[in-house]
C-alpha positions in Angstrom: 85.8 -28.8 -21.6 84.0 -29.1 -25.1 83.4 -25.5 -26.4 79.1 -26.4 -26.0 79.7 -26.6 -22.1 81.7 -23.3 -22.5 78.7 -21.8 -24.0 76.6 -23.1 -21.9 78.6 -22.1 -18.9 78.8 -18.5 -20.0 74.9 -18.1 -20.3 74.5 -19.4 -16.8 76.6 -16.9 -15.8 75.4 -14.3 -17.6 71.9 -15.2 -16.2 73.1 -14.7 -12.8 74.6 -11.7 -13.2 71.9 -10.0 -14.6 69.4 -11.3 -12.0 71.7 -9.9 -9.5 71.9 -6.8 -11.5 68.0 -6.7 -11.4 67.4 -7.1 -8.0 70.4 -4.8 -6.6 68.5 -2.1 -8.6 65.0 -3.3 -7.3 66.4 -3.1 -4.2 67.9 0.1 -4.5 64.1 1.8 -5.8 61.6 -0.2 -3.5 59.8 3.0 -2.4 61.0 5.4 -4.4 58.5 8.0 -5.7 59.2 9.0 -9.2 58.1 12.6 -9.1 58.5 15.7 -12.1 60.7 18.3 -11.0 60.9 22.5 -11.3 62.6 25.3 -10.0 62.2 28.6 -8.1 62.4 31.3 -10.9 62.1 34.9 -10.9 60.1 36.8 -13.2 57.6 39.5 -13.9 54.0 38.1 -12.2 51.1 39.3 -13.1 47.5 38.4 -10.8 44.1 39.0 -13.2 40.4 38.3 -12.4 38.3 37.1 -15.1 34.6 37.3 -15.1 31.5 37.1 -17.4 28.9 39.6 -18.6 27.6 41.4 -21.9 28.3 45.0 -23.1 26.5 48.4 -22.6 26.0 51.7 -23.1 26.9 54.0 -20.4 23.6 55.9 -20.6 20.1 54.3 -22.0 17.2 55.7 -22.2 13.4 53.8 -22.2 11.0 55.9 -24.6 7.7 55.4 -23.4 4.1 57.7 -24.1 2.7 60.6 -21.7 -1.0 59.6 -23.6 -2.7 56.9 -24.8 -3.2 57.3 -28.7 -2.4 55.6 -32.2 0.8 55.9 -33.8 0.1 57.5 -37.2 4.2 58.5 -37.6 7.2 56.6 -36.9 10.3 58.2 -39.5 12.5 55.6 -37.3 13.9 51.7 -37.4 15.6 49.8 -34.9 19.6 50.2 -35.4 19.0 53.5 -36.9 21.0 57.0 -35.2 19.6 59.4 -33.9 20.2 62.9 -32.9 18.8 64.9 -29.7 15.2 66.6 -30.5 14.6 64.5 -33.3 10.7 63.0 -34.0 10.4 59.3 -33.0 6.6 58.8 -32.6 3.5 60.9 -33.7 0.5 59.8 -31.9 -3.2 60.5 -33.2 -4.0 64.2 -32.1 -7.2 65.1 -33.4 -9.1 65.6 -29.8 -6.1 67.2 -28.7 -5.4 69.6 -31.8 -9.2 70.9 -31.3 -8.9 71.6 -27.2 -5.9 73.8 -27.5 -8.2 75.2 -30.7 -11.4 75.7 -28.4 -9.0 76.9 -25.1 -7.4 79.7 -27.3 -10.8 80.9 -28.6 -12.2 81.1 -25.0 -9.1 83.0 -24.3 -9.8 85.5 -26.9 -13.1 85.9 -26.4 -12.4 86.3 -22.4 -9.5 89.0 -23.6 -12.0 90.5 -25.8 -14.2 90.8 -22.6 -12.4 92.5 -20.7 -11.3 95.0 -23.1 -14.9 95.4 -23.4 -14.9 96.1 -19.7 -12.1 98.5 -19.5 -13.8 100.7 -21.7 -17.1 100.9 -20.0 -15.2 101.5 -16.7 -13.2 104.5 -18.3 -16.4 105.6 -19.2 -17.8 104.9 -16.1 -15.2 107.0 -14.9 -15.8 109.6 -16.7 -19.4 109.5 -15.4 -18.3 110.2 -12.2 -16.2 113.2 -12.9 -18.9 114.6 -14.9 -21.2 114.3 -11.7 -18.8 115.6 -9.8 -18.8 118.9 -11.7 -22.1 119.5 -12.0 -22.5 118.5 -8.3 -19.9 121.9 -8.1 -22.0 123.5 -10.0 -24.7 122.9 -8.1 -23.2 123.7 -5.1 -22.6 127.5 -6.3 -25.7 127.7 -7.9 -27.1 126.8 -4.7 -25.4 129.1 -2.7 -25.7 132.2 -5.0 -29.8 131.1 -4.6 -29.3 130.9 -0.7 -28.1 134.4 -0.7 -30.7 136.1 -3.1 -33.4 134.4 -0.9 -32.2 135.7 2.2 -32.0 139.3 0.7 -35.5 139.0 -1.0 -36.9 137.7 2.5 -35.3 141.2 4.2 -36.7 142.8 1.7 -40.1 141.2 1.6 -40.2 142.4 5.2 -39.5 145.7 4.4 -42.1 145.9 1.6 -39.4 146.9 -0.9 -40.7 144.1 -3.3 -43.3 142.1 -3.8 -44.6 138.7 -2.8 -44.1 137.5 -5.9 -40.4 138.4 -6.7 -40.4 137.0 -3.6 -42.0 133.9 -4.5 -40.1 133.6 -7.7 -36.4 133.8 -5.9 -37.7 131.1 -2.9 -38.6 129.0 -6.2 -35.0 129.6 -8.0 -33.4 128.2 -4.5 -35.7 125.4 -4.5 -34.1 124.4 -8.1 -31.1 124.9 -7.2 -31.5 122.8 -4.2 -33.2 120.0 -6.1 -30.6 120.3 -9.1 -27.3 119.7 -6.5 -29.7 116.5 -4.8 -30.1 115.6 -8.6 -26.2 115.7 -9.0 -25.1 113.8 -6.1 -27.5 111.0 -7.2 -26.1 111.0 -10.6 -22.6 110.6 -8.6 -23.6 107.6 -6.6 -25.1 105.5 -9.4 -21.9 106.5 -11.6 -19.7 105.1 -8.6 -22.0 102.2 -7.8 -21.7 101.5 -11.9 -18.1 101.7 -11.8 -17.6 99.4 -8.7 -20.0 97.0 -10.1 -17.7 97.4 -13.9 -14.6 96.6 -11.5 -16.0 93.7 -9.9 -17.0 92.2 -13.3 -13.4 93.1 -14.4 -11.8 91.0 -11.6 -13.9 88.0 -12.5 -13.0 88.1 -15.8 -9.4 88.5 -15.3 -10.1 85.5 -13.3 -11.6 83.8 -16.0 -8.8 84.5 -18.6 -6.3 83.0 -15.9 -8.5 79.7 -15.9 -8.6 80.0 -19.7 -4.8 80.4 -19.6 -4.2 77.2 -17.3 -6.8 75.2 -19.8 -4.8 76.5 -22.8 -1.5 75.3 -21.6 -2.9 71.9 -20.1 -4.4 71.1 -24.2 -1.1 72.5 -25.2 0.7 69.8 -22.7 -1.2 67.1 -24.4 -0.8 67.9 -27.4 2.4 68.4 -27.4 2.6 64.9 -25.8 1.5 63.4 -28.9 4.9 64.3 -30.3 7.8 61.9 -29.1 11.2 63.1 -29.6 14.3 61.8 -28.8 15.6 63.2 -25.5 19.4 62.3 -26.1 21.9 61.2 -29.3 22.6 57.9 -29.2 21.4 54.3 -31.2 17.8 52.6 -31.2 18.7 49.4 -30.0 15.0 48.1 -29.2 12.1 49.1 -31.2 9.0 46.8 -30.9 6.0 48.9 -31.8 4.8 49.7 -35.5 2.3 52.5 -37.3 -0.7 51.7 -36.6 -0.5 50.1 -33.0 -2.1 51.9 -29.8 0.7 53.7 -27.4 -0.3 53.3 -23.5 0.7 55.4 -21.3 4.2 53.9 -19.2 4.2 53.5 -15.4 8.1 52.9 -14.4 8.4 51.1 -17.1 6.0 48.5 -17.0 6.4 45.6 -19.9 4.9 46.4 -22.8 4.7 50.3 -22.3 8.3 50.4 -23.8 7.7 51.9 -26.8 12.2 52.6 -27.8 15.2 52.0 -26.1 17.4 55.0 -27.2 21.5 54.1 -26.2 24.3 56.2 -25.9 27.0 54.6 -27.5 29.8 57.1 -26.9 30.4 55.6 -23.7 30.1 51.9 -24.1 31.0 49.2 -20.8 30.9 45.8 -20.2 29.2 45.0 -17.3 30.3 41.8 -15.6 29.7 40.0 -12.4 32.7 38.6 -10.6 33.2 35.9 -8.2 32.8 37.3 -4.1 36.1 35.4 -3.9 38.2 37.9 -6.2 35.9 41.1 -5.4 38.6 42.2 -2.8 41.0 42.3 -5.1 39.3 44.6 -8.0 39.2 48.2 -7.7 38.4 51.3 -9.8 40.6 52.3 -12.0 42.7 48.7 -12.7 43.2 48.1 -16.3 41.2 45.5 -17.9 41.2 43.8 -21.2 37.8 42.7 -22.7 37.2 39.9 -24.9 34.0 40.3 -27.4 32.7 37.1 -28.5 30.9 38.5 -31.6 34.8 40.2 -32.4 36.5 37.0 -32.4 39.9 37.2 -31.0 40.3 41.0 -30.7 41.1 42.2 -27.1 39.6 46.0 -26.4 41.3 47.9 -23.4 39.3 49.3 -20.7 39.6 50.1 -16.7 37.1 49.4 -14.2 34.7 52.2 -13.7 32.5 50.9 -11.0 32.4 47.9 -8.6 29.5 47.0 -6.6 28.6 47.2 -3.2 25.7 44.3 -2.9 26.0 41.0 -3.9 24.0 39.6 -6.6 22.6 35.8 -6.2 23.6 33.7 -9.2 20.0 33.6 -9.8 20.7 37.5 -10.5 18.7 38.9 -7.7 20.5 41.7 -5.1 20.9 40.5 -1.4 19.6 42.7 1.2 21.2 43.1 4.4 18.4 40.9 6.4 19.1 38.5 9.3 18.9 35.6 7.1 21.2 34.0 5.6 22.4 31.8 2.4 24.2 29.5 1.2 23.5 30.4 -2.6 27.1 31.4 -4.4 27.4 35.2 -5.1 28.8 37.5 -7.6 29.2 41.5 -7.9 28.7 43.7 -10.5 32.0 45.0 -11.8 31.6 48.0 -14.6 34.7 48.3 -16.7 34.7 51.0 -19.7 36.2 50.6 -22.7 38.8 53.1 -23.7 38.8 52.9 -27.7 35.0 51.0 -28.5 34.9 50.0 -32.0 31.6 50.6 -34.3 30.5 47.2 -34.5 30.1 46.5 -30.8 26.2 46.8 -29.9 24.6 46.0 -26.4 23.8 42.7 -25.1 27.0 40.9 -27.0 28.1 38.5 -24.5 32.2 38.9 -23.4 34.5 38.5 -21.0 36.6 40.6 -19.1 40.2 39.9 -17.6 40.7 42.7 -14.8 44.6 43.6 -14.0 44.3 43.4 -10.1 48.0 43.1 -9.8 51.8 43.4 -11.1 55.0 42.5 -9.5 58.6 43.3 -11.2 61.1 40.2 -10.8 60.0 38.3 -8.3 60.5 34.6 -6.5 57.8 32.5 -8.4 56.7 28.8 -8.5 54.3 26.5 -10.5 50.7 26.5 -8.4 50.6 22.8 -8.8 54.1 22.8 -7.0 52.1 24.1 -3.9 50.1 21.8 -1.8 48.5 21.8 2.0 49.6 18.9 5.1 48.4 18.9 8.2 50.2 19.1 11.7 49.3 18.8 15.2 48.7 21.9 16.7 51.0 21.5 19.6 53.9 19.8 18.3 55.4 18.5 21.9 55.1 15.3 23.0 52.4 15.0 25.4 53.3 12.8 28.8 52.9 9.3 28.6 49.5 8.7 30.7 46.2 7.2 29.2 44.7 10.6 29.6 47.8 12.1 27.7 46.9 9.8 24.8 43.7 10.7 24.6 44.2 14.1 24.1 46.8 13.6 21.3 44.4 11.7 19.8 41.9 14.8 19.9 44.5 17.3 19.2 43.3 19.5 16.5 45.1 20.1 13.4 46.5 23.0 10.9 46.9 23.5 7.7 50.2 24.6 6.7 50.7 25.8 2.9 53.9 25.0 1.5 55.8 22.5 -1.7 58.5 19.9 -1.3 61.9 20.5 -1.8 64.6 18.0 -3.6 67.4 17.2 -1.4 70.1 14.3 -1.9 67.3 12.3 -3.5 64.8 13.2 -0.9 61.2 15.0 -0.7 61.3 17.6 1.9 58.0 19.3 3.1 59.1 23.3 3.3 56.4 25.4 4.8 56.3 29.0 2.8 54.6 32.3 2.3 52.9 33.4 -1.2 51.8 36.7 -2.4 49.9 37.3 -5.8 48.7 34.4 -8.2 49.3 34.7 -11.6 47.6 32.4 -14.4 50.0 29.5 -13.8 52.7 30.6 -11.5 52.2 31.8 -7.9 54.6 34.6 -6.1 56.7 33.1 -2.9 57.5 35.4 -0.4 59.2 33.7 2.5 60.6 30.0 2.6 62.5 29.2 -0.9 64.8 30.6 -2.8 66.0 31.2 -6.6 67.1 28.1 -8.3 66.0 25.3 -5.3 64.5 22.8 -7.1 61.0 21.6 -6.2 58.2 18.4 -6.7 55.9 19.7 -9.5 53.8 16.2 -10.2 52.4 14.6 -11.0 49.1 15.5 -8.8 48.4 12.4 -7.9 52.1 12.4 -6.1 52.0 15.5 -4.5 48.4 14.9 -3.0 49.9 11.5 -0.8 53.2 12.6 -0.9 55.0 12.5 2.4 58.0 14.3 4.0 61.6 12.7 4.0 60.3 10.6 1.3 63.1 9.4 -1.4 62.2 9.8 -4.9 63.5 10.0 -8.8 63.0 12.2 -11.2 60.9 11.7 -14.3 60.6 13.6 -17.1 57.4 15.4 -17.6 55.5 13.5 -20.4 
């Protein structure tokens, strides 16, 4: 044989071999799954809750007027600190100034009254004692006249004197009797006076209590003309200039705002989280809060305050009605920072990753590793009848959580039990353990693959 049929004969073979080659290993693979591969690890796990929302103060405060009036003094700016008691606003006070003027002088002029009046009724008094003396007087003068008259008429009888000493001491009673009538008159006009003084008294007293209550309503305006800050804090809103007319705020109303005064010694970030990780939060879990004016810079915090009522993503509270909704839901979580910087002011948007969990070396897995497959509900075999088949065919079916093992080349559908989900790993608390090696991927895999399925392993790209 010619060494070009030797060649020629050793390609042919060669050809042969390798197509045998090519379709033992075809053979071998048709239906293998190539799948990535993992394994059961244990590790510290933490489970978070991260949710949107924008910083603020603890405690705010809306400045609005008590009285309508021009602003003719605003010593403040927007951004500017302020402490407690110090003079925001000065409103035009010139009809106020002059009614606390013209209520104090009717005041003193009523005060000045009845000063006037308490003189006249010690006087008055004094009237009255002085009747009542003479009316004493009278009375003796009276009776020492009653006696000489009844010893002049025993005498007149007797002819011891004459008719006209007589006379004379009948006259001297008279006087005496006319002088006490005189007297008690004098008393009851003094008394009458002095009733009449007190009456006027009392009204006036009146009168200064009326001028009082007008005094300390001008005072009350007036002093509402003065606007002073009624805590410390920052002016984070200031819309109004000198010049511009203040109206009085109802609850409020837009546009009757005249500050908004913060306290930023306490500063939160309020934030609404998902109604499908509000179980998990509660107060006092550490938080970590993400600024997005700040950059990168993470401030620590803990939940302060989590809300009982949903909010609608359109940012309205639910109310316990009949009704119901489809409309996704959020909560208000509050979670105060612990060290807030200087720079942070309200309204900067952030976001806030809540601890709800930690677990110390535990069984984890990838959460891709972990999928869903459905099973009958009554796994036994049903008895071979028409109507048997029919209900097979109804059976309902459940949802059993769980990952595939790896197992001489084979997928194996293990059913297991998680506990808290980290960012990428999830804890496993029944069903595997350390080192089995699971089906990772790709997703598309996992989501068709089957149980007792062979497969390869490929290296994650």
């Amino acid at each position: 044989m010619t060494t070009k049929k030797k060649l020629l004969v050793a390609g042919l073979l060669v050809v042969v071999i390798s197509s045998a080659v090519a379709y033992s290993i075809f053979a071998r693979n048709r239906g293998v799954i190539a799948v990535q591969t993992g394994r059961v690890v244990r590790q510290d796990l933490t489970q978070t809750v991260s949710a949107n929302g924008e910083i603020k103060p603890k405690k705010y405060v809306n400045i609005s007027s008590n009285t309508m009036g021009r602003i003719v003094r605003m010593p403040v700016k927007e951004g500017d600190h302020v402490k407690e008691g110090e003079l925001l606003i000065r409103l035009e006070s010139i009809q106020t100034e002059a009614d606390v003027k013209s209520a104090e002088a009717g005041l003193d002029a009523a005060q000045a009254e009845l000063e006037g009046m308490s003189a006249q009724i010690r006087s008055a008094d004094a009237a009255v004692n002085s009747a009542k003396a003479e009316i004493t007087r009278s009375e003796a003068d009276l009776t020492r006249a009653k006696q000489n008259l009844d010893r002049a008429e025993r005498m007149n009888k007797d002819g011891l004197i004459s008719r006209e000493q007589y006379d004379r001491t009948k006259a001297d009673y008279d006087i005496a009797a006319a002088t006490l009538n005189s007297a008690r008159a004098r008393l009851a006009q003094s008394e009458a006076q002095g009733a009449q003084m007190l009456k006027q008294r009392d009204g006036t007293a009146l009168r200064i209590a009326q001028q009082r209550s007008t005094l300390v309503r001008a005072r009350d305006q007036f002093s509402k003309t003065t606007i002073t800050a009624p805590l410390e804090g920052i002016i984070t809103y200031l819309p109004v200039n000198e010049g511009e007319i203040a109206i009085v705020g109802v609850q409020n109303q837009a546009g009757t705002v005249l500050m908004t005064i913060a306290d930023m010694s306490v500063i939160t970030a309020e934030v609404k989280v998902d109604e499908t990780d509000i179980v998990n939060v509660r107060i006092g879990q550490e938080a970590q809060v993400k600024v997005d004016a700040l950059g990168d810079r993470l401030l620590r915090g803990h939940v302060s305050e989590v809300g009982n009522s949903a909010l609608n993503r359109s940012g309205t509270t639910t109310t316990t009605t009949g009704g119901t909704t489809q409309e996704a839901k959020d909560f208000k979580v509050v979670v105060t920072l612990d060290e807030p910087p200087a720079a942070l002011r309200p309204g900067l948007s952030c976001t806030a990753t809540i601890v709800t969990a930690t677990n110390k070396q535990i069984l984890t897995i990838p959460i891709q590793a972990l999928t869903i497959r459905e099973f009958d509900a009554d796994p036994e075999t049903p008895p071979a009848s028409p109507t048997a088949v029919d209900v097979t065919r109804n059976k309902k079916k459940i949802e059993k959580e769980g990952v595939f093992t790896i197992k001489n080349g084979v997928a194996l559908f293990r059913t297991v039990k998680t506990g808290i989900t980290g960012t990428t790993d999830i804890e496993i608390l029944d069903g595997l353990v350390e080192k089995d090696e699971i089906v990772t991927g790709p997703y598309q895999v996992l989501r068709t693959l089957k149980d007792n399925t062979r497969i390869k392993i490929e290296k994650a790209p």
